[in-house]
N, C-alpha and C positions, 0 to 999 in steps of 0.2 A: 848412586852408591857404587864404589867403585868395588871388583874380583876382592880384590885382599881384605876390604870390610865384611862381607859377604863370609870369606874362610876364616877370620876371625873371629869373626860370631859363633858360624858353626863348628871351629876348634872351643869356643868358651862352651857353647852348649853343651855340644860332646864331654867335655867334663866335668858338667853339672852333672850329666847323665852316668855317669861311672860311678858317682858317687852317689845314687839312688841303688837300692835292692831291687831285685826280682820281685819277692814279696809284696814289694809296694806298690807294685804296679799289677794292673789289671792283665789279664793276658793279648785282651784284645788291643792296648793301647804298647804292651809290649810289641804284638807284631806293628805295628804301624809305624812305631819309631826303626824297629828293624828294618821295614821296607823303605824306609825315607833314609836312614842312612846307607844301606847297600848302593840305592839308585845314586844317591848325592857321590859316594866315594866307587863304585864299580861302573854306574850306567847303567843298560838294559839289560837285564838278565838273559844273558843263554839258553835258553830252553833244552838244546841238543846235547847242551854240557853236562845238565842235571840230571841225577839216578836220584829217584826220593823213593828211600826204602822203609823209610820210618814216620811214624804220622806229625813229627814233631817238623821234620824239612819239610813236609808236604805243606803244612800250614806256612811258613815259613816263603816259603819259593811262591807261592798263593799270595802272600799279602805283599810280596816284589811284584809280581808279575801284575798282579792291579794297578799299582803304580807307574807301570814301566812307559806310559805316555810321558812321563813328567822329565825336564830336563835337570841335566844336575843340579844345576843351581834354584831352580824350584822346588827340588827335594831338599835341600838344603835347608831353605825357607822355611817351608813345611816342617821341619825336622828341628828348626830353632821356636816355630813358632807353638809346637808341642811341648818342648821341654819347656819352654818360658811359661806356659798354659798350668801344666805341672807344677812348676815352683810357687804361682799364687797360692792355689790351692791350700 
């Protein structure tokens, strides 16, 4: 599979995902698609960079930072193979 299949996907996912609510999703599965798509679109989270003053980043930067072994394009993966998991449902 070549790069461009790969961000094609996860550009389709991604707006599968825009078009779900908050509501609908669980909070725990909210953060995991958050952490999968920061690492796929930022990489490894800066630790030094982050102030978390509020328990809502602290959760947040937590479920990045679990992640932050994974390369982008396995957060990618990851991150496609959730919203697709989602849309059976």
């Amino acid at each position: 599979m070549t790069l461009k299949d790969l961000n094609t996907r996860f550009e389709e996912a991604v707006a599968i995902a825009d078009e779900m609510t908050q509501s609908s999703l669980p909070q725990d599965v909210q953060l995991r698609l958050y952490a999968f798509y920061k690492q796929a679109t930022f990489g490894t989270l800066d630790t030094s960079k982050t102030a978390t003053y509020h328990l809502r980043d602290a959760f947040k930067t937590n479920a990045w930072m679990q992640i932050s072994h994974l390369t982008s394009d396995e957060a990618k993966e990851l991150y496609i193979e959730a919203i697709l998991s989602l849309v059976k449902k």
